[in-house]
MIMI-589094 format. One record per residue: residue in three letters; x, y, z of N, C-alpha, C in turn. Coordinates in nm, 3 decimals. Each point is the difference from the previous one (the first is absolute). Example, Ala and Ser with C-alpha at 12.3 -4.5 7.8 and 13.67 -1.06 7.14 Angstrom:
BEGIN
> residu, neast, nnorth, nup, caeast, canorth, caup, ceast, cnorth, cup
> ALA, 1.319, -0.569, 0.780, -0.089, 0.119, 0.000, 0.090, 0.120, 0.000
> SER, -0.035, 0.105, -0.072, 0.082, 0.119, 0.006, -0.077, 0.109, 0.073
This chain:
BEGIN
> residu, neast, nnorth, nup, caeast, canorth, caup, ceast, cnorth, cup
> UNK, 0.083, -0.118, 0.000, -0.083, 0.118, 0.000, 0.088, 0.125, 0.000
> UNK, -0.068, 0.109, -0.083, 0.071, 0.066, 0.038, 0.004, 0.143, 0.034
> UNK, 0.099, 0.107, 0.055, -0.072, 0.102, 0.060, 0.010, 0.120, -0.059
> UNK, -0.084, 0.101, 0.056, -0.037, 0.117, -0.062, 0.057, 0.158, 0.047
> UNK, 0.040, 0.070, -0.044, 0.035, 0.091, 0.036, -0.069, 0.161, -0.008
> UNK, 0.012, 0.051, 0.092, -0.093, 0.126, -0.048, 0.099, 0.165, 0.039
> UNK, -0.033, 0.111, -0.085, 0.042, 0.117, 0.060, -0.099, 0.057, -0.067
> UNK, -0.085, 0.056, 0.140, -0.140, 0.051, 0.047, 0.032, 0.102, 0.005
> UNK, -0.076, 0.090, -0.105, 0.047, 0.170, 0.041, -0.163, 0.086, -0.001
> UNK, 0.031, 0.096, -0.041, -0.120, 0.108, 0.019, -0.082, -0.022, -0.121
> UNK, 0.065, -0.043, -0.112, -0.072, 0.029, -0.152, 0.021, -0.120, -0.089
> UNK, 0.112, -0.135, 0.094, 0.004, -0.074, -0.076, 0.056, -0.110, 0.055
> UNK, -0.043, -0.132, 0.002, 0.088, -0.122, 0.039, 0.044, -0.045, -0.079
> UNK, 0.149, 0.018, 0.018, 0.109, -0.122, -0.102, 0.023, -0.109, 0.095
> UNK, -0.025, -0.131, -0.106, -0.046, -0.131, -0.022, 0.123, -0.089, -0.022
> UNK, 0.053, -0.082, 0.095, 0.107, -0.084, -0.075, -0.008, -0.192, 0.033
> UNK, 0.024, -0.047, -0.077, -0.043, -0.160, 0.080, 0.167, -0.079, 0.005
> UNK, 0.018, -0.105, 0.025, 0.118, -0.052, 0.061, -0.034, -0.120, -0.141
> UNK, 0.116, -0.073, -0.029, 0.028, -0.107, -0.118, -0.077, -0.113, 0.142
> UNK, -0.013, -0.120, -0.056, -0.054, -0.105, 0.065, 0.072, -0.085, 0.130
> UNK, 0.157, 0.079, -0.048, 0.085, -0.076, 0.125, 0.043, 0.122, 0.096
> UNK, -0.089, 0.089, -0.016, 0.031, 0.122, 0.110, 0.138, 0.065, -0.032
> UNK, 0.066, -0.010, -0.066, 0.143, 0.021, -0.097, -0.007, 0.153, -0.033
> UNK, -0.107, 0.036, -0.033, 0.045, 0.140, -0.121, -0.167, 0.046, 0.012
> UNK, 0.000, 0.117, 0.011, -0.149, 0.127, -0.043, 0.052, 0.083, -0.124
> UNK, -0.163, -0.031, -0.079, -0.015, 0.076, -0.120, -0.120, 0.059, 0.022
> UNK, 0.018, 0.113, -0.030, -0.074, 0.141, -0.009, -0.140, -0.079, -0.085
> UNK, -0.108, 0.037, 0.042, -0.121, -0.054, -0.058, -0.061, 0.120, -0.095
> UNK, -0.056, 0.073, 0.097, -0.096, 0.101, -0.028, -0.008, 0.126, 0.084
> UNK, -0.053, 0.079, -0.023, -0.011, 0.130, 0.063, -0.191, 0.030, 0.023
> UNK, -0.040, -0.008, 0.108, -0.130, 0.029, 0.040, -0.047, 0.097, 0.017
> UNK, -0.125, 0.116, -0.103, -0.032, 0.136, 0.092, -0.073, -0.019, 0.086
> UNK, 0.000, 0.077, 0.118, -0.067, 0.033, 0.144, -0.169, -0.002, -0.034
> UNK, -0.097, -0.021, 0.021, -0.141, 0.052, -0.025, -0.054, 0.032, 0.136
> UNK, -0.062, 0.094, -0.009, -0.127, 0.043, 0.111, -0.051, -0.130, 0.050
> UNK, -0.040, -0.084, -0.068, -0.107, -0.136, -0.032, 0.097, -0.114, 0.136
> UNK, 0.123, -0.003, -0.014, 0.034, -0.107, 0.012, -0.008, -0.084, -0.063
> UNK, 0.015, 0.008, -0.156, 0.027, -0.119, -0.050, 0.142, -0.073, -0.034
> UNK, 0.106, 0.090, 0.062, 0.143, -0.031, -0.040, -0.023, -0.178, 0.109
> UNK, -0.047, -0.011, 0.116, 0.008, -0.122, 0.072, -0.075, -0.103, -0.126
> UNK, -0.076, 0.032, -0.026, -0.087, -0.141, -0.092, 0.143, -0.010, -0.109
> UNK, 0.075, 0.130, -0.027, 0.084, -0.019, -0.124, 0.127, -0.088, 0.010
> UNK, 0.033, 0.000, 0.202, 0.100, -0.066, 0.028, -0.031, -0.115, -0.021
> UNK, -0.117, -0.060, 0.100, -0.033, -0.138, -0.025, -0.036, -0.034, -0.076
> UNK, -0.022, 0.063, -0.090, -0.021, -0.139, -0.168, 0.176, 0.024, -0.048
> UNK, 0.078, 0.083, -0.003, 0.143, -0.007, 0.027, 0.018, -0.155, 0.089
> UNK, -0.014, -0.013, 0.124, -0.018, -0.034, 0.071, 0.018, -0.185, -0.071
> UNK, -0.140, 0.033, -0.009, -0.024, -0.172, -0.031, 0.048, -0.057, -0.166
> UNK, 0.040, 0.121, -0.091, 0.092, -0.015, -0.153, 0.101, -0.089, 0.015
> UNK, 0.079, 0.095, 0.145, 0.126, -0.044, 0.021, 0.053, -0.097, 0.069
> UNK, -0.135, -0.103, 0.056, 0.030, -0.049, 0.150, 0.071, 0.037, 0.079
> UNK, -0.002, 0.140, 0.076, 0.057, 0.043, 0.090, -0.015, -0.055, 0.159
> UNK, 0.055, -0.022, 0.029, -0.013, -0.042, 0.163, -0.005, 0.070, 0.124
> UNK, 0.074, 0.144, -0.044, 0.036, 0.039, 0.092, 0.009, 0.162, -0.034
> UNK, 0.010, 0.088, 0.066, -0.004, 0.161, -0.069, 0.138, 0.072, 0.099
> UNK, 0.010, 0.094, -0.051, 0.124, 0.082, 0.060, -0.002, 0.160, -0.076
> UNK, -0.031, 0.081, 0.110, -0.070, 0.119, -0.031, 0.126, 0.092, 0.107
> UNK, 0.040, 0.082, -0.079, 0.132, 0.077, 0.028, -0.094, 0.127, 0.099
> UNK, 0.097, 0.002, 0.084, -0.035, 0.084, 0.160, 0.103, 0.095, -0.035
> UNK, -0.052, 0.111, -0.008, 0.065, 0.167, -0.006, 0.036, 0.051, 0.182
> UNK, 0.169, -0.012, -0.006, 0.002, 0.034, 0.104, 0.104, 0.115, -0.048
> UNK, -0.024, 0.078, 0.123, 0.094, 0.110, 0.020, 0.182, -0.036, 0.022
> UNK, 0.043, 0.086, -0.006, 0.161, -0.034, -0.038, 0.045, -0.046, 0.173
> UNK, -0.048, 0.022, 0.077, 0.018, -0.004, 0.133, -0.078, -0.132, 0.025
> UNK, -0.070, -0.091, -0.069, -0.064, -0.121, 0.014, -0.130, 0.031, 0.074
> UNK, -0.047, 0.097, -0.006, -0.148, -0.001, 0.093, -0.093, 0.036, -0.135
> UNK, -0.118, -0.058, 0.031, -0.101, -0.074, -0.080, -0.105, 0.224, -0.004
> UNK, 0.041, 0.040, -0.090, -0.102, 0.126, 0.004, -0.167, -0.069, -0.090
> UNK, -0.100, 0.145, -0.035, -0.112, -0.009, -0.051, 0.010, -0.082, -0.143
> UNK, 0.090, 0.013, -0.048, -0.002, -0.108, -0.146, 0.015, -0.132, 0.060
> UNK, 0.052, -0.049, 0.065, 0.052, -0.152, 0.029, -0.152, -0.030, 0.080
> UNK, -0.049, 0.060, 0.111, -0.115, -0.054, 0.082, -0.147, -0.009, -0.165
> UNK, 0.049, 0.080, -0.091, -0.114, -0.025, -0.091, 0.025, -0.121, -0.105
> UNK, 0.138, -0.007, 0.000, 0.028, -0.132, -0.031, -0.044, -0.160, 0.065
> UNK, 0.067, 0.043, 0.127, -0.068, -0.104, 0.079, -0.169, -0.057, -0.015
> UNK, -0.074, 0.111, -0.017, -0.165, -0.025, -0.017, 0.023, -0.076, -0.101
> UNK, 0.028, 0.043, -0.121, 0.003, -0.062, -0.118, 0.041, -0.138, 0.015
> UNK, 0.087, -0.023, 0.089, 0.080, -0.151, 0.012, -0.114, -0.056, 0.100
> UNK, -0.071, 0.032, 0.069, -0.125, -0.052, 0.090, -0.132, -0.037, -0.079
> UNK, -0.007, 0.067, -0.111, -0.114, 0.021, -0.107, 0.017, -0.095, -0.099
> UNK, 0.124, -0.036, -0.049, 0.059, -0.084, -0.058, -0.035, -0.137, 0.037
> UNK, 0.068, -0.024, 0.122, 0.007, -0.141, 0.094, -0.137, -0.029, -0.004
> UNK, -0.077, 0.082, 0.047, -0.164, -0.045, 0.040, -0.048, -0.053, -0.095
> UNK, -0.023, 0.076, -0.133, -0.038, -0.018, -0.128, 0.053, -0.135, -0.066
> UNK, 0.086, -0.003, 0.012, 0.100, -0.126, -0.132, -0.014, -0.070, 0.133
> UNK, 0.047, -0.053, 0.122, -0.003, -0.097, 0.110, 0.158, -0.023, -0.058
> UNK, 0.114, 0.068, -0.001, 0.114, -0.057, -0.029, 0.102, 0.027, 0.101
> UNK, 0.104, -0.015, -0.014, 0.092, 0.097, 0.075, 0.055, 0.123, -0.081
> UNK, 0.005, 0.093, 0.094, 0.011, 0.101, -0.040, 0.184, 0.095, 0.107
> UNK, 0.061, 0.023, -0.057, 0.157, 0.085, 0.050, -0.025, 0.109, -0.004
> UNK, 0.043, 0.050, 0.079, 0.083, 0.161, -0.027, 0.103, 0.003, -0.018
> UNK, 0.098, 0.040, -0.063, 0.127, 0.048, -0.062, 0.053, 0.083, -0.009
> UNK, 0.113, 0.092, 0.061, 0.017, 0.097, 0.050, 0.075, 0.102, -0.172
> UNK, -0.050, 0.021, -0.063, -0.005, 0.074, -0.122, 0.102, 0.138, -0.024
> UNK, 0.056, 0.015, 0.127, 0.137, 0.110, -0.008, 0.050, 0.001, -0.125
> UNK, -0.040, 0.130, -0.067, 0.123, 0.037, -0.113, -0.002, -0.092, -0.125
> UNK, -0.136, -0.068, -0.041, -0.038, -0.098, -0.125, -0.013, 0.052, -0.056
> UNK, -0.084, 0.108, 0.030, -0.045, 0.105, -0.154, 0.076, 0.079, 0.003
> UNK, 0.109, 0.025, 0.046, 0.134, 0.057, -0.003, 0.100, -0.058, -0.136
> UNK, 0.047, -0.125, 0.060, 0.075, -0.090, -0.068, -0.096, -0.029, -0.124
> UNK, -0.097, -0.016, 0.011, -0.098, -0.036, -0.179, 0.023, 0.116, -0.114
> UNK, -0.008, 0.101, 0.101, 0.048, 0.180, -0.061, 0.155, -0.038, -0.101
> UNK, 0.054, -0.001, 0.077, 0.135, -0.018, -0.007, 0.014, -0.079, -0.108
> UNK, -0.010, -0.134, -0.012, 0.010, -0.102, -0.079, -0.074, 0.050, -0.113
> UNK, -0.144, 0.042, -0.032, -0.051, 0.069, -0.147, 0.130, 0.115, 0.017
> UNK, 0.013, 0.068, 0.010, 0.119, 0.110, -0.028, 0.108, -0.001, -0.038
> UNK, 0.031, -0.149, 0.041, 0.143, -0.071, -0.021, -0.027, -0.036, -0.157
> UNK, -0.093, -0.047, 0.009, -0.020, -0.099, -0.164, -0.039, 0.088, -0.069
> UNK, -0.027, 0.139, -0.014, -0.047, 0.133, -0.087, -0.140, -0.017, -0.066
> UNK, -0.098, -0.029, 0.133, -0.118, 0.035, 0.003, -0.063, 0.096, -0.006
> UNK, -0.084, 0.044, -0.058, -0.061, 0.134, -0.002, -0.101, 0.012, 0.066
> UNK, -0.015, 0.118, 0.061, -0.089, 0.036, 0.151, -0.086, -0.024, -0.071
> UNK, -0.081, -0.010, -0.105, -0.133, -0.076, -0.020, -0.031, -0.136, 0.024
> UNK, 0.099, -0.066, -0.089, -0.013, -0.112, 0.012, 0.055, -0.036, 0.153
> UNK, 0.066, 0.044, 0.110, 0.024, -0.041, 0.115, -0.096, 0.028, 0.088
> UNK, -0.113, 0.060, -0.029, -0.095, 0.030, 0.075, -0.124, -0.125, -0.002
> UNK, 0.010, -0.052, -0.128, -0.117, -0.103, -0.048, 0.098, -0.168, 0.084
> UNK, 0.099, 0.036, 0.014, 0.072, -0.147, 0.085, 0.088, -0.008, 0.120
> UNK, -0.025, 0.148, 0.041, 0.049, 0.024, 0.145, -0.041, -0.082, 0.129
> UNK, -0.121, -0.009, 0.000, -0.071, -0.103, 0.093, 0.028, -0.163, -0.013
> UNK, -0.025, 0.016, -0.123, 0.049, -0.181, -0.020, 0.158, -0.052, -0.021
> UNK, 0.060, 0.092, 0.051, 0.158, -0.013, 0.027, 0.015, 0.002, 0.103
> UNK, -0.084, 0.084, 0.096, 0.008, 0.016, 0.149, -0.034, -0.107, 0.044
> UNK, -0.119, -0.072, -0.018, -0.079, -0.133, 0.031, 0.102, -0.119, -0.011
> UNK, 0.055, 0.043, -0.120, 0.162, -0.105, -0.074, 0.087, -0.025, 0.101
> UNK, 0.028, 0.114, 0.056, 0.103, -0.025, 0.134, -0.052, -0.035, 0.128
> UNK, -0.124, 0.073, 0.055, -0.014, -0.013, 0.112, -0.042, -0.180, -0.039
> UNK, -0.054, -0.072, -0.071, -0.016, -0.159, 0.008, 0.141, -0.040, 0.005
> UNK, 0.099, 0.055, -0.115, 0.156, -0.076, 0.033, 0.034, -0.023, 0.112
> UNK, 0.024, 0.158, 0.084, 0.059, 0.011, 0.091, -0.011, -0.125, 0.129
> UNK, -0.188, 0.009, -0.043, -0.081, -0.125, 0.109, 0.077, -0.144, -0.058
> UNK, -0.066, 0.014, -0.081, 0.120, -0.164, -0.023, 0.139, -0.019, 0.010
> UNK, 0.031, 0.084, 0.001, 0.182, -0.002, 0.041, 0.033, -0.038, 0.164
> UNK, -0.113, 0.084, 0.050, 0.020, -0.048, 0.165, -0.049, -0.140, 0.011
> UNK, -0.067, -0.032, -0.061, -0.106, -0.152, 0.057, 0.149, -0.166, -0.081
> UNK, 0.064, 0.061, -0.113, 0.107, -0.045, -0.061, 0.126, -0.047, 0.096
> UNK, 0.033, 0.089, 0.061, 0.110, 0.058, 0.089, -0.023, -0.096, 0.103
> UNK, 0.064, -0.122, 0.020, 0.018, -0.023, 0.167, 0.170, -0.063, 0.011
């Protein structure tokens, strides 16, 4: 099975899923936000495409490690998540992803248009790596 990655923002969730042996995340998709709530119905049919098992939703913390108003709205989302799908659901501490995703389109001579349409699903890209790199590691 395998798992899912998310970077949950104000206007958009980037989407990333893990290869089948938990090895490697590829950038899926990029989700817009709706009034409706329909981005959750959009995860879980994501969700059940991919046989996902498990979710991992990147936690915005401050540089000092304390959890401010973006991360506690994250958290809901990761509570809203769990309830809904019945899966497991992570937080992931997301320091500086959409930093480094920045970086990397900039490196490869991306253009702020086009880095805007795959910013999220690069962020999602890492914050799932990063998760599998620790769970890899013993």
């Amino acid at each position: 099975m395998r798992v899912m990655g998310l970077d949950y923002g104000d206007r958009r969730i980037g989407v990333a899923v893990s290869d089948a042996f938990r090895w490697t995340a590829q950038g899926t998709e990029v989700i817009e936000r709706r009034r409706d709530g329909g981005e959750v119905d959009r995860i879980a049919d994501l969700v059940k495409e991919h046989e996902v098992s498990e979710i991992v939703v990147g936690l915005p913390k401050n540089m000092n490690g304390t959890i401010g108003p973006r991360g506690d709205i994250s958290k809901v989302f990761a509570e809203e998540l769990q309830q809904k799908l019945n899966i497991p659901v992570h937080l992931w501490d997301e320091r500086l992803t959409t930093v480094a995703a920045e970086r990397t389109l900039i490196e490869a001579d991306v253009s702020r248009k086009k880095r805007k349409l795959v910013i999220d699903k690069m962020a999602a890209t890492l914050i799932l790596q990063n998760y599998l790199d620790s769970k890899t590691k013993r």
